[in-house]
C-alpha positions in Angstrom: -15.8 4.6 -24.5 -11.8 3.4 -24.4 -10.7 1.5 -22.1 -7.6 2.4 -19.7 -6.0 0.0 -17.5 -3.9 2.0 -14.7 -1.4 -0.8 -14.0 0.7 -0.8 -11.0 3.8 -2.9 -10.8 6.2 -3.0 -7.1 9.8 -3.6 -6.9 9.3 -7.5 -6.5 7.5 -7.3 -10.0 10.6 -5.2 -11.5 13.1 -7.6 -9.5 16.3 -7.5 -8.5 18.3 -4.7 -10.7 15.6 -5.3 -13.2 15.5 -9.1 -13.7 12.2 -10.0 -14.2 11.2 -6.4 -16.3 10.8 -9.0 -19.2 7.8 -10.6 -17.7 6.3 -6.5 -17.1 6.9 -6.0 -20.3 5.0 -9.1 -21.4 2.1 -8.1 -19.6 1.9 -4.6 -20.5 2.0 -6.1 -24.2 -0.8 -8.1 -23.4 -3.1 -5.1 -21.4 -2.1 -2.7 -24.3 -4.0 -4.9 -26.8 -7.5 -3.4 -26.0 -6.8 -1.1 -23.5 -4.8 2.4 -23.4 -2.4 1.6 -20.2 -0.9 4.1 -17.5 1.8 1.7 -16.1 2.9 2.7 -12.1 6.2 1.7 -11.2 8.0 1.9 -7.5 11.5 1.9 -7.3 13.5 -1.6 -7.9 15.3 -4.0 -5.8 18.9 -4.7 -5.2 21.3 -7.2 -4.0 23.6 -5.9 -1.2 25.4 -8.8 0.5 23.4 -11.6 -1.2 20.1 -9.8 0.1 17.4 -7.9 -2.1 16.6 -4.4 -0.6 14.7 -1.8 -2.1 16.1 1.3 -3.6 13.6 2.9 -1.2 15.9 1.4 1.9 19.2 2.7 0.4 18.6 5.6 0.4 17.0 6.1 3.5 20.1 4.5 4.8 22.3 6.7 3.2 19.9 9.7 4.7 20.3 8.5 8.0 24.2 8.3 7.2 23.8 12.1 6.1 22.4 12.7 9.7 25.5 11.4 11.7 28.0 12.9 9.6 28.9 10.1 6.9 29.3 11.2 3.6 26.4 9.7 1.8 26.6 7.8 -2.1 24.5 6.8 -4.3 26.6 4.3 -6.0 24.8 1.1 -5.4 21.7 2.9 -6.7 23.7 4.1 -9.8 25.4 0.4 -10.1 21.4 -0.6 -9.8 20.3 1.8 -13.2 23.4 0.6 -14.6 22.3 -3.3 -15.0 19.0 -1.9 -16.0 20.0 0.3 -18.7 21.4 -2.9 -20.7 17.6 -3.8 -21.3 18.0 -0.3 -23.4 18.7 -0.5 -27.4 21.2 1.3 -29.0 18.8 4.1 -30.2 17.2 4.9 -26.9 20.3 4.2 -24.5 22.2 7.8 -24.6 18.9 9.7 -24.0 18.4 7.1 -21.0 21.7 7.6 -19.7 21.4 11.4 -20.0 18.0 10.6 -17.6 19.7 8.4 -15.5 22.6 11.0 -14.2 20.1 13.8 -14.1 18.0 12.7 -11.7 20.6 11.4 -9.4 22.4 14.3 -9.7 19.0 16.3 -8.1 19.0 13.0 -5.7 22.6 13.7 -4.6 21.9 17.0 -4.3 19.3 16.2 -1.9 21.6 14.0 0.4 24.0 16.5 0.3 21.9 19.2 1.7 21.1 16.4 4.4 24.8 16.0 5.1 25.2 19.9 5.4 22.1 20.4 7.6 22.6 16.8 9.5 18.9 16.8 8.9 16.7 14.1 6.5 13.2 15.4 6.9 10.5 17.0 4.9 11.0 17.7 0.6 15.2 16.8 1.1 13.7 13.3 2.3 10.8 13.2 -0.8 13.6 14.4 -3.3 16.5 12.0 -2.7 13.5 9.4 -2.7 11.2 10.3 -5.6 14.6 11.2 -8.0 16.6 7.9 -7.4 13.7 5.6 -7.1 10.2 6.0 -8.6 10.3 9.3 -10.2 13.4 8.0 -12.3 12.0 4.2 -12.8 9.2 5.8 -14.4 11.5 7.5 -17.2 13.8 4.2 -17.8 10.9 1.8 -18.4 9.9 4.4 -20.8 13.2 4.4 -22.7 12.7 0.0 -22.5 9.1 0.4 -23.4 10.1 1.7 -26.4 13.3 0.1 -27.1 10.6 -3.0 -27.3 8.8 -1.2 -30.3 5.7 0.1 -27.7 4.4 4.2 -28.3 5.2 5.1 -24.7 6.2 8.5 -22.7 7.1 9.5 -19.4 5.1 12.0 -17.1 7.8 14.4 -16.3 8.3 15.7 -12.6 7.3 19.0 -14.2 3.9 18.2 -15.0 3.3 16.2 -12.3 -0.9 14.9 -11.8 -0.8 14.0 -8.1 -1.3 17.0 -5.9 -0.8 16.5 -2.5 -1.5 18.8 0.9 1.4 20.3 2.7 2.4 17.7 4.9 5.5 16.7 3.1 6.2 12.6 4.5 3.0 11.4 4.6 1.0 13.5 2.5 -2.4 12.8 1.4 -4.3 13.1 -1.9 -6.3 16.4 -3.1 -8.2 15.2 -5.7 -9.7 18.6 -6.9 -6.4 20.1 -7.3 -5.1 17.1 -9.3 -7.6 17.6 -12.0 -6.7 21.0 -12.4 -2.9 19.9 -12.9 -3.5 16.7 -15.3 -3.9 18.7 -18.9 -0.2 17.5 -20.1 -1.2 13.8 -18.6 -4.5 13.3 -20.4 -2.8 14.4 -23.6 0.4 12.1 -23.1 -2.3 9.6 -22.2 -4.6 10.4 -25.7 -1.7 10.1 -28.0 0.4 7.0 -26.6 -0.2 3.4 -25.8 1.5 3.5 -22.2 2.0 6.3 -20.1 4.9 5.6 -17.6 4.6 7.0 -14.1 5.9 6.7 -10.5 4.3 5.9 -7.5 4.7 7.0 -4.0 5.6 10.1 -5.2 2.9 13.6 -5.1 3.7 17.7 -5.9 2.5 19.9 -3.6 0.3 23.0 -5.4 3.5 25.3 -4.6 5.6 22.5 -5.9 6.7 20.9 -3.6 8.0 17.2 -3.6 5.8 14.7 -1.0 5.4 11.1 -0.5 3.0 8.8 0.6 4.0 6.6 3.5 5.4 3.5 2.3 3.1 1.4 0.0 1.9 4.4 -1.1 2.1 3.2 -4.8 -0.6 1.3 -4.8 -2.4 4.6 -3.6 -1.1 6.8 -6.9 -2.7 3.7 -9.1 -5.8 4.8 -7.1 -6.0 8.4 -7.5 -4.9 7.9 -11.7 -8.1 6.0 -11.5 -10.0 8.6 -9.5 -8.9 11.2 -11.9 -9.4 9.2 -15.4 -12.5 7.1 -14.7 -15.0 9.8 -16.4 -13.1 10.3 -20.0 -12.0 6.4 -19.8 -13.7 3.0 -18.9 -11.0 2.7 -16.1 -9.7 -0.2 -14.3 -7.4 -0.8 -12.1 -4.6 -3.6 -12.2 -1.9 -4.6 -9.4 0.3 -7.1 -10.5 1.6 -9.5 -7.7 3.6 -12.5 -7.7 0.3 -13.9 -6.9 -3.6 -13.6 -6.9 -5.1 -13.6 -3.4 -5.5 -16.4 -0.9 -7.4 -17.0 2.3 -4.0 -16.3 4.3 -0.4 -15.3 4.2 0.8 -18.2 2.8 4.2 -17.4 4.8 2.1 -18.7 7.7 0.0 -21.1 6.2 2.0 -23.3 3.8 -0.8 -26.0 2.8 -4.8 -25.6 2.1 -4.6 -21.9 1.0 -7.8 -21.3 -0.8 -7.8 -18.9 -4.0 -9.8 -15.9 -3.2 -11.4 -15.2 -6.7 -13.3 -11.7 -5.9 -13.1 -9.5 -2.7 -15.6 -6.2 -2.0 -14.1 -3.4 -1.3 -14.6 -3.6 2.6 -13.2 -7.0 2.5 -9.9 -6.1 0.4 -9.4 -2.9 2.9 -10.2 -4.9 6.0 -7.8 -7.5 4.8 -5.0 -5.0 3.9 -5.9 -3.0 6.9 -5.2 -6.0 9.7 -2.0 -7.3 8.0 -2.8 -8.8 4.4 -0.7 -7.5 1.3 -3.1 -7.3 -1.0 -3.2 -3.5 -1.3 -2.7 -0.2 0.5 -6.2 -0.1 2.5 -6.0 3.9 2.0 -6.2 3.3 -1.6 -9.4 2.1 -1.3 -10.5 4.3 1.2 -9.8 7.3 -1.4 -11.9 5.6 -4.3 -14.8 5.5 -1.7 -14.3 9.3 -0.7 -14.4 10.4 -4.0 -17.9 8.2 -5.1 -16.0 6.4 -7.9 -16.7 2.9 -8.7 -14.0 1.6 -10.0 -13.1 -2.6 -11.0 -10.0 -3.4 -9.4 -8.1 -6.7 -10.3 -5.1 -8.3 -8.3 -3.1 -10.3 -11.0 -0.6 -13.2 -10.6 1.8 -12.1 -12.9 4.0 -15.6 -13.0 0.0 -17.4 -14.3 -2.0 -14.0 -15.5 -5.0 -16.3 -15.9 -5.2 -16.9 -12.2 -6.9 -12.9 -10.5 -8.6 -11.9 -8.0 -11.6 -9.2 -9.0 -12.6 -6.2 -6.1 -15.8 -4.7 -6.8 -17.7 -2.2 -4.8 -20.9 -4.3 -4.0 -20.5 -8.0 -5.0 -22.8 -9.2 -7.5 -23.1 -12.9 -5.9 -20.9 -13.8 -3.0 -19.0 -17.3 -4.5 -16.9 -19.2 -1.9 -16.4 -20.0 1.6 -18.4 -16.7 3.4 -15.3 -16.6 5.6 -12.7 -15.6 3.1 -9.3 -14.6 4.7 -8.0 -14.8 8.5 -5.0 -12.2 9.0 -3.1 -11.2 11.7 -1.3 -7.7 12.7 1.4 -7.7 15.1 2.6 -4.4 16.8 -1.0 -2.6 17.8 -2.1 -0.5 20.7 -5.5 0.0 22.6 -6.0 3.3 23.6 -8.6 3.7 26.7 -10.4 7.0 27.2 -13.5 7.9 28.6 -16.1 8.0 25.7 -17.0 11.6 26.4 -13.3 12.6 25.3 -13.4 10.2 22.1 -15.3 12.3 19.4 -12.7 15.3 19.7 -10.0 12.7 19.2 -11.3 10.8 16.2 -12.5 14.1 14.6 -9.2 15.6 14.8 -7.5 12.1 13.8 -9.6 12.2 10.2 -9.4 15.9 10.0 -6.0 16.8 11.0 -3.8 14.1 10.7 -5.5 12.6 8.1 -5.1 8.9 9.5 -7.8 6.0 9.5 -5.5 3.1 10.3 -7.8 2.3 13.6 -11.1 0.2 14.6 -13.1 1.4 17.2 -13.4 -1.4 20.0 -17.3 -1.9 21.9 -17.1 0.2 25.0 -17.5 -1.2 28.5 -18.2 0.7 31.5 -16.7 0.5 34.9 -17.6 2.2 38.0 -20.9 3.8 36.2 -18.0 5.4 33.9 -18.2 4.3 30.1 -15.0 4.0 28.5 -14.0 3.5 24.7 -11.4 2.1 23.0 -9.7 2.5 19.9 -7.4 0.0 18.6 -4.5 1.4 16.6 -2.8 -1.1 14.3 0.5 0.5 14.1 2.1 1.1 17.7 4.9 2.9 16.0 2.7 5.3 15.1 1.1 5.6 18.9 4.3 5.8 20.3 5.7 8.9 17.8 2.0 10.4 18.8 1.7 9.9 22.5 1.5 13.2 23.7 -0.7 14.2 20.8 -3.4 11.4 22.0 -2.7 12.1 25.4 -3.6 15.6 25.1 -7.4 14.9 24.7 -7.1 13.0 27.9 -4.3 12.8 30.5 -5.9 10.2 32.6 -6.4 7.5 29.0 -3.8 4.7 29.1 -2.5 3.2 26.4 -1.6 -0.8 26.1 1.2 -1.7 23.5 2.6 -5.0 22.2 -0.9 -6.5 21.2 -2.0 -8.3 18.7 -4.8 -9.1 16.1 -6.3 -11.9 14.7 -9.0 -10.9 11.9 -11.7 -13.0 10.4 -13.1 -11.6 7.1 -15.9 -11.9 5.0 -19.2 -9.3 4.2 -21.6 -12.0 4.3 -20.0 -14.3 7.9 -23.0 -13.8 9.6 -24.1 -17.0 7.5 -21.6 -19.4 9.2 -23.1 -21.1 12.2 -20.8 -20.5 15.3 -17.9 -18.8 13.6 -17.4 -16.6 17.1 -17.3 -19.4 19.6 -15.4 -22.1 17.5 -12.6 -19.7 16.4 -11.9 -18.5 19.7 -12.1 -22.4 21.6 -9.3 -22.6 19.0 -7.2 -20.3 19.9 -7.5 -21.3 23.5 -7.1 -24.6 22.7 -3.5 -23.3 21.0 -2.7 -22.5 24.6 -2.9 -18.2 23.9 -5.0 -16.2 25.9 -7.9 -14.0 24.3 -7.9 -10.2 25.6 -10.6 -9.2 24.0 -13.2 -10.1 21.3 -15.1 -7.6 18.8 -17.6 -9.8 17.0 -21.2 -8.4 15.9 -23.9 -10.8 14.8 -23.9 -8.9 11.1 -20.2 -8.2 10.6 -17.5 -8.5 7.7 -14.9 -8.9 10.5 -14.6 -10.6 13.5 -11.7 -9.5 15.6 -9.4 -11.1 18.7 -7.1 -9.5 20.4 -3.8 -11.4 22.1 -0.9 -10.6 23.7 1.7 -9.8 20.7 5.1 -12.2 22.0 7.2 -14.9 20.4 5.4 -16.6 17.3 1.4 -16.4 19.1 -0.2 -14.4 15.9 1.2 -17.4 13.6 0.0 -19.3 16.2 -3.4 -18.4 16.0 -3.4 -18.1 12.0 -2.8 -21.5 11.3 -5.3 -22.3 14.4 -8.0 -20.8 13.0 -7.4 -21.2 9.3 -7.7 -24.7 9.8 -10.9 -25.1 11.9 -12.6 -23.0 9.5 -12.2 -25.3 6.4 -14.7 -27.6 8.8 -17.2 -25.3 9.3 -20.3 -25.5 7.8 -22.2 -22.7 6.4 -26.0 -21.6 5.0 
């Protein structure tokens, strides 16, 4: 069977108004040698005032400039495609060009509407976004695939594989429809060497332009995999300025331990409680849809150096303890634990959103209540009165924060629960509350989310468990 890498590279791989595109270009020359590629670009980066920003940030900018009545412009996205194109040859640059101005032209068109309407919502939003970012990196690294001497084409918005449901800003992934839309992909995909896409970026069946919330590329990489793994022996790459280690290493700046392979529950734990390794819901849509898939995080700056994600782990190699994360910004919502199952079955089936852990219960007054730990309180906050409404009397706790211990097989380390959290007192922060099982890939602790304590804790607890012992 051929092989098909579905490579996905961010803006911090295509760099600042496309400086470091020579090193994607080297690496997709490299996968390309045994392997039929699908490459999955977001939008770049750009300097404004001596500080990257993503294309993806200007232009929400200049929505929200729509919305109180400033003209919006997207000339320091057009001054961005601009440097870029120079990476174009002679022979490919007027076609890239013509590219270039026509899907800004459907972007400005987009913010213009906003403007009009002093609204940025729904498919304006998704268009203004997929046609200056994504959607149009897709088509340009086309043109400087080939202007490198590489057979490569561009999935055009047109024949778009990822369909989406209806709800517009953060939509979600129907994979049954998608395979009845991916005809033109497979065949761009059969008779090139790279297939250029973007990410973020879905179609609705009627459609209509969606995107996933942000991340979401790393999702698209996913469901190219979902949809390709029966014709091709499918992988799935990420390239990252590096593999993964056993913490941020913005926290921890010394003794970072290389992670060499992850499970899938560990990598979605870890992405799910604060780790950029991937979008958690990418993983959770391989697991909904039965594939088994190899997933690699690569360091693109020493290629040799990975981290492999498999489904079930062959052998567990390493320290059984294998990353300690930290969330800031959660919630706890309390509810009595007869009320809970209507909530969570309406939070899977109708707002489509998994980004919680479900706390032990504890009972007071003969009453059992439940608790459900949210790990974005943005998210709580915009849905209050939609939580509220399956219980008026459940309270809700804001600014807290989490400190997460993972690894599938921690149940072998001798008194991981008690020794973590003496550290974190002995740091001076106070526990709230502690989720540990005796068979667990993640032990959780809960503190008080103020001034620097998750970093706090990190490096506490990072550093006490390169002591332990394990079986």
């Amino acid at each position: 069977m051929t092989k098909l890498v579905v490579a996905k590279f961010g803006g911090s791989a295509i760099g600042s108004d496309g400086e470091t595109i020579s090193k994607i270009i080297k690496r997709i020359t490299d996968l390309k040698k045994d392997s039929k590629v699908i490459a999955v670009f977001s939008a770049p980066l750009t300097n404004v005032n001596g500080k990257k920003r993503s294309l993806t940030d200007v232009v929400l900018e200049q929505g929200n400039n729509a919305i109180n009545g400033i003209k919006p412009s997207l000339d320091i996205v057009k001054s961005t495609y601009q440097k870029i194109l120079e990476l174009v040859d002679s022979k490919n640059k007027e076609n890239c060009e013509k590219v270039i101005n026509s899907h800004l032209q459907i972007a400005q068109k987009a913010l213009d509407e906003a403007f009009k309407k002093k609204e940025f919502a729904d498919e304006t939003r998704s268009q203004a976004l997929a046609f200056s970012g994504e959607v149009l990196m897709s088509h340009v690294m086309n043109h400087i695939l080939r202007s490198n001497g590489m057979k490569a084409d561009a999935i055009g918005f047109e024949n778009w594989p990822i369909i989406t449901d209806n709800n517009i800003e953060f939509t979600n992934f129907l994979a049954i429809e998608s395979r009845g839309k991916m005809d033109k992909t497979a065949e761009l995909v059969e008779n090139n060497d790279i297939v250029t896409i973007g990410g973020f970026i879905g179609k609705t069946v009627d459609g209509v332009t969606t995107t996933y919330e942000r991340g979401g590329s790393d999702r698209t990489a996913a469901d190219l995999g979902i949809l390709f793994h029966k014709k091709y022996e499918t992988s799935i790459d990420f390239e990252k300025d590096s593999a993964v280690v056993s913490a941020d290493p913005k926290i921890i700046e010394s003794d970072l331990r290389e992670i060499v392979q992850l499970s899938y529950n560990e990598a979605r734990l870890a992405g799910m409680f604060g780790m950029k390794i991937l979008d958690p819901i990418a993983i959770k849509e391989i697991v909904e849809n039965g594939v088994d898939i190899p997933i690699t995080i690569t360091n693109m700056q020493n290629p040799e150096k990975i981290t492999t994600i498999k489904r079930m782990l062959e052998e567990q190699k390493g320290h059984p303890i294998k990353i300690v994360t930290g969330k800031e910004n959660c919630a706890i919502f309390r509810t009595e634990t007869n009320a809970i199952q209507r909530l969570l079955t309406s939070l899977e089936k109708d707002k489509h959103y998994s980004e919680f852990v479900i706390l032990s219960p504890f009972t007071k007054d003969g009453i059992e209540f439940s608790r459900i730990l949210f790990l974005d309180g943005e998210y709580v906050k915009r849905n209050e009165k939609y939580l509220l409404g399956f219980d008026a009397l459940a309270t809700i706790t804001y600014n807290r924060g989490v400190i997460t211990l993972i690894g599938d097989e921690m149940w072998r380390v001798q008194q991981v629960a008690s020794r973590t959290s003496a550290k974190i007192g002995e740091s001076g922060l106070n526990i709230l509350n502690m989720d540990a099982q005796e068979e667990t890939s993640r032990i959780i602790i809960v503190i008080e989310d103020t001034q620097d304590n998750i970093r706090k804790a990190i490096k506490a607890i990072h550093q006490e468990i390169s002591k332990i012992n394990f079986i």
